[in-house]
N, C-alpha and C positions, 0 to 999 in steps of 0.2 A: 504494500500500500504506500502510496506517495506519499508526502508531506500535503502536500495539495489535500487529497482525500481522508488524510487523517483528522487534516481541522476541517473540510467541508462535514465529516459526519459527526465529530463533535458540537459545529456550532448549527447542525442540521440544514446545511445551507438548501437553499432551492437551484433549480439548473442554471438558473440566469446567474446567483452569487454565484458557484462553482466556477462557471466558466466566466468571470469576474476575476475570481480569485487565481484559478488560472495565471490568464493574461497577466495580473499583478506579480505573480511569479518567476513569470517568463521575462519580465522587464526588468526584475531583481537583479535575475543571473544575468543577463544580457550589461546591466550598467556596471556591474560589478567585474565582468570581465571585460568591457571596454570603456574601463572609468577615466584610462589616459588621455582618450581620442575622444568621447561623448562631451560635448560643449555644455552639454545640460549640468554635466557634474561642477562645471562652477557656478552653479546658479543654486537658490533653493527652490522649490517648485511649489504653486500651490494650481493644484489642478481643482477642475471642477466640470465634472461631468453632469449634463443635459440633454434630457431625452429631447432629441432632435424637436418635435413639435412646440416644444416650451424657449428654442433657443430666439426667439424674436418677442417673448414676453416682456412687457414693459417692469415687470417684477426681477426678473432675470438679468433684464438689461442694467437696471439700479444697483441691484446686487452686483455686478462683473463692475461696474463703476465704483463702486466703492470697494470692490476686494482691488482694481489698479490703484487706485487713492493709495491704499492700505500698504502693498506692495511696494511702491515710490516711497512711502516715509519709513518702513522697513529698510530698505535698500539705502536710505541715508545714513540711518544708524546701523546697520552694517557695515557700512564703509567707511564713517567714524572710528571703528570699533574693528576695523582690519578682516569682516566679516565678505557672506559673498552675499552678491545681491539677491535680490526677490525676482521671477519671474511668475505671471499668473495667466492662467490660460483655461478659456471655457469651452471643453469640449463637448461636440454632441454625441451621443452613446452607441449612434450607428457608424463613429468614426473609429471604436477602439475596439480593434480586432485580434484577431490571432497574430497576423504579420503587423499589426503598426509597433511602432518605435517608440518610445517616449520624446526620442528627438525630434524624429517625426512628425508626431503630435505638435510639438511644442513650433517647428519650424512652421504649421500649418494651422495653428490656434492660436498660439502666444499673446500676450496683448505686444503693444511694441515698447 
């Protein structure tokens, strides 16, 4: 039994989390062996996944404006403080697949 499935049937997950948890997996190993070369690794990330039909909601839209706000004043004191910046990025949920990247992602969602 994988690691993947040992915590999917502990925390009883349904299919959609499994293969969530998955892909969250797969991006682990993936940055972890190409932590040298992956640009993402100097950044902090705060991701925020959006079932595609909510990503033009005016609630949503508020929300990614204030999590860049957020991010920006992060990324000052960060950088104050000899730290890495903040990058924040809203993903919609029919973009995170088996094959996507976090870099990927992030090349393709990030805010700027």
């Amino acid at each position: 039994m994988s690691h993947v499935d040992a915590i999917s049937a502990r925390l009883s997950l349904r299919p959609p989390q499994h293969d969530s948890l998955e892909i969250l997996s797969r991006v682990a190993e993936l940055i972890s062996l190409e932590k040298g070369s992956d640009s993402a690794a100097d950044a902090k990330i705060l991701c925020e996944p959006k079932r595609s039909s909510e990503m033009d909601d005016e609630i949503v839209r508020l929300k990614s404006a204030a999590a860049i706000e957020w991010c920006r004043y992060a990324t000052e004191h960060e950088r104050r403080n000899q730290g890495k910046p903040w990058r924040y990025a809203l993903i919609p949920n029919d973009a995170i697949t088996s094959t996507a990247t976090l870099l990927g992602l992030l090349n393709q969602f990030a805010a700027p």
